[in-house]
N, C-alpha and C positions, 0 to 999 in steps of 0.2 A: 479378517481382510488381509490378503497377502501385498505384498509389494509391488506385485505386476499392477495390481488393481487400485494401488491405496492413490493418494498423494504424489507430490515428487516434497520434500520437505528440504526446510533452510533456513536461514538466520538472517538479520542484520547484521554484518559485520564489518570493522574497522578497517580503514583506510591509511592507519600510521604505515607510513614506509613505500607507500604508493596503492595507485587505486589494483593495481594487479595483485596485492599480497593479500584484499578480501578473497577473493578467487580461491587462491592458495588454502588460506585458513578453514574456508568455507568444507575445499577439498578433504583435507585432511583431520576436519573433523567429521567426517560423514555423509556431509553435503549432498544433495541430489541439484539445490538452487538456492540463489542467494541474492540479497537485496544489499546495495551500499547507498551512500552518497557520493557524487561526483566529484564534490568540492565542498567545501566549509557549508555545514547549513546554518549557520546563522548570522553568513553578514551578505552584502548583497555584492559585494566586489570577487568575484573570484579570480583564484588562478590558472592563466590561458593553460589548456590542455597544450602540451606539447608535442609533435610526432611521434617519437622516441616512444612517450607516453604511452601513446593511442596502440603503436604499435604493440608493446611491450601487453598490455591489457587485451587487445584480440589475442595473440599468440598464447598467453597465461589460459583464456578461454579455451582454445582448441586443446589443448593438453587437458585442461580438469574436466571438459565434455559438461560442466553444469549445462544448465538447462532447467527454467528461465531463467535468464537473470534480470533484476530489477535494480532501477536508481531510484531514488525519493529523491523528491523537491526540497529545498533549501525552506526554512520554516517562514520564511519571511514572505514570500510570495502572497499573495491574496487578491487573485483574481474579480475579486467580488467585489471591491473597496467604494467607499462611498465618495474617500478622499483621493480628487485625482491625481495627485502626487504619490502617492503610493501605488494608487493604480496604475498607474503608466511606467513607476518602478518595477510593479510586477508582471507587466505585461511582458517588461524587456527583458529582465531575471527570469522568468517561464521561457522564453526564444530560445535564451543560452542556453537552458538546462535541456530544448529539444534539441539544441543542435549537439552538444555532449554527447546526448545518449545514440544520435546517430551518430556520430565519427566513433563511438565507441562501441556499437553494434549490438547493445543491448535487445532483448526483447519487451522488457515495459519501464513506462516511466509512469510512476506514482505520486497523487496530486492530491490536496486537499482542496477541496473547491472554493474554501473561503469564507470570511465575514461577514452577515450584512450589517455589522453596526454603522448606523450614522444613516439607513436605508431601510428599506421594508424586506419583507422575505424575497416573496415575488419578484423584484427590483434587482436584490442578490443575484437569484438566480441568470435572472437574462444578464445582466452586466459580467456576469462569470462564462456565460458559453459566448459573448460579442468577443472579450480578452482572449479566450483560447481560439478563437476564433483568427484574432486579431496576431497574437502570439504566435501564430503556426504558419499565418500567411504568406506564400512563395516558398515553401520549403518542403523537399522531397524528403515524406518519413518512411518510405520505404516498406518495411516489416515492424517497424515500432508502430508500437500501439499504448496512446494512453490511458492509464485507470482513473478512473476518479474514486478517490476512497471516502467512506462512508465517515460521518463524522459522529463524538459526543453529544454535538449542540453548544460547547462551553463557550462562553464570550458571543453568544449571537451567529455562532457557525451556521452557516447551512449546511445540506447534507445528512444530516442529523434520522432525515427520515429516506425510505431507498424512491419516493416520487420521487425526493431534486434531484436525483441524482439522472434517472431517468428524464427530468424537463430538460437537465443539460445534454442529453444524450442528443432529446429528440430536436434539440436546437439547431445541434453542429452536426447534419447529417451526413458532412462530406471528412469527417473527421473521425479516423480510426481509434472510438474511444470505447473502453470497458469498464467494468468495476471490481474493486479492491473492497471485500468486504472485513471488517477488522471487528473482532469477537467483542474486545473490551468495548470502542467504542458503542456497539449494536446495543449492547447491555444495560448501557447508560444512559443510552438513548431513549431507552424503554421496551425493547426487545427484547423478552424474557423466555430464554429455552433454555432453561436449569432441569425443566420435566421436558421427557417426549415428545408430550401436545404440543410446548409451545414451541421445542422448534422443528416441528412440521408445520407450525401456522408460521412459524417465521421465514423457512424455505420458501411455503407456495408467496406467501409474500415476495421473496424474491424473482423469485419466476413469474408473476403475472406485472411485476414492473420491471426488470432491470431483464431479465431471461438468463435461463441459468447457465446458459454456454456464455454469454460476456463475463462473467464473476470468474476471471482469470488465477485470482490470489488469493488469496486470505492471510490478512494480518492475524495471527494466531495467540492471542494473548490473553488471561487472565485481570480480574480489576480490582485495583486495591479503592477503588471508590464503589458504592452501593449502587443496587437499580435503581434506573430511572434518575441520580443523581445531575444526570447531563456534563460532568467532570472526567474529566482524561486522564486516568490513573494506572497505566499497563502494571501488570502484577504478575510473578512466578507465575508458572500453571499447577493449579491445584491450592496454592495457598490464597487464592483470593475469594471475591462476593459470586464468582460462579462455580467454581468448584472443578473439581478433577472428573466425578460423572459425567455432566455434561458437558465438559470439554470433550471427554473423550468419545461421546456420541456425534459431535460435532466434528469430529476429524474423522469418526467414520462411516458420516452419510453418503452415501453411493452418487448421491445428485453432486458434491461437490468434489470429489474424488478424482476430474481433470482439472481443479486448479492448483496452484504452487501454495503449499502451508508455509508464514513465513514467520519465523517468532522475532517480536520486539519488546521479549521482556526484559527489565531493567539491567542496565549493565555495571552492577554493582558488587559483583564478586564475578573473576575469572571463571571460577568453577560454575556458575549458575548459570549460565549460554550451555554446557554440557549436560548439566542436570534439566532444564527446560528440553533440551535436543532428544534426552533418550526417553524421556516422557513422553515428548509428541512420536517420537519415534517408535515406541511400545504402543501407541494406538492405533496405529495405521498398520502396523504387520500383526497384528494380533489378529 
């Protein structure tokens, strides 16, 4: 698969020094597209984006030419909560994070859909597309579009299977939403295409729920947790429970070949974002 044809691939990458120097890093390591965070993901107070800021981030854009770029949701959010003090935390934490990502012109913003502990599946569900519903309301999002990303299952997630992802879709019909499909979680979930078969049964799976022109991204990751485990364990590529074969079939299935590959394997040595980079990067031009 050559390049014209493959992916557009990219990292997660850091925010130390301002959210413009991902961009940067992204660049200059190879980058086609790159995913950050906006602000601190793990507490719920952030800090106001400033103009200067905002500016400084488009202009870093137009010079690196990436394309997409993606923000991820701060971890706390949980659209689905049973508890409505959290919920109504997250409703107003989810707002912020759309209005960031439009003053900052991103192309997606990437969302876990949420918990239903304390509630039934069912129940999750609607109470998660009412919140994004509720979260968006009066606000012009222009060209952004949000993912919903597929989950483990761990702690009572939904998402876990690609229906809920789809009952949120077909919830919020006036809501430019897609999905973010993530390799580790898929795996854990019980999505087993380590062979051929399984992920052609996994694809048409996607396609006859979710449709395979919404599946914008893919979280590109390996899992240090076993199938079907339901646990959230992102692992190098190659060194974990799915292996380097079927990763590497999986980055070069023709059906998913317009969305953004994006790696969120561990960031635990400097040099290991580069050694996952030229990995995913050797599959897609090969």
């Amino acid at each position: 698969m050559n390049k014209l044809t493959g992916p557009r691939i990219g990292f997660h990458a850091p925010i130390k020094g301002g959210l413009h120097q991902s961009l940067i890093i992204a660049k200059e390591t190879g980058c086609d597209a790159v995913q950050l965070f906006s602000r601190n993901p793990r507490g719920w107070m952030p800090k106001p984006l400033t103009k200067e800021a905002v500016a400084l981030f488009r202009k870093t854009r137009k010079q690196t030419k990436l394309a997409p770029v993606l923000i991820h949701t701060n971890y706390l959010i949980n659209l689905a909560a049973a508890d409505e003090t959290i919920l109504l935390k997250s409703i107003a934490s989810f707002r912020e994070e759309v209005e960031r990502a439009i003053l900052l012109g991103v192309d997606y913003l990437v969302l876990h859909p949420g918990s239903a502990r304390g509630s039934c599946e069912a129940d999750a569900i609607e109470i998660c597309a009412l919140s994004l519903q509720l979260a968006c309301k009066g606000l012009k999002l222009g060209h952004l579009r949000i993912l919903l990303e597929n989950t483990a299952g761990q702690g009572e997630c939904i998402g876990h299977r690609f229906e809920h992802l789809r009952a949120i879709m077909d919830a919020c019909p006036k809501l430019p939403l897609g999905a973010c499909i993530d390799t580790a979680h898929s795996f854990t979930a019980g999505y087993d295409f380590r062979e051929p078969d399984g992920l052609e049964t996994m694809i048409e799976i996607i396609r006859r729920t979710l449709g395979l022109k919404n599946v914008r991204a893919v979280h590109f990751n390996d899992s240090r947790a076993p199938f079907n485990s339901r646990v959230d364990r992102h692992w190098h590529i190659g060194e974990g429970h799915i292996g380097l074969e079927a990763l590497r079939r999986f980055a070069q299935h023709p059906k998913l070949a317009h969305a953004a590959f994006i790696l969120e394997t561990p960031y635990d040595d400097p040099r290991a974002d580069l050694k996952n980079l030229e990995r995913l990067r050797s599959f897609v031009e090969e």
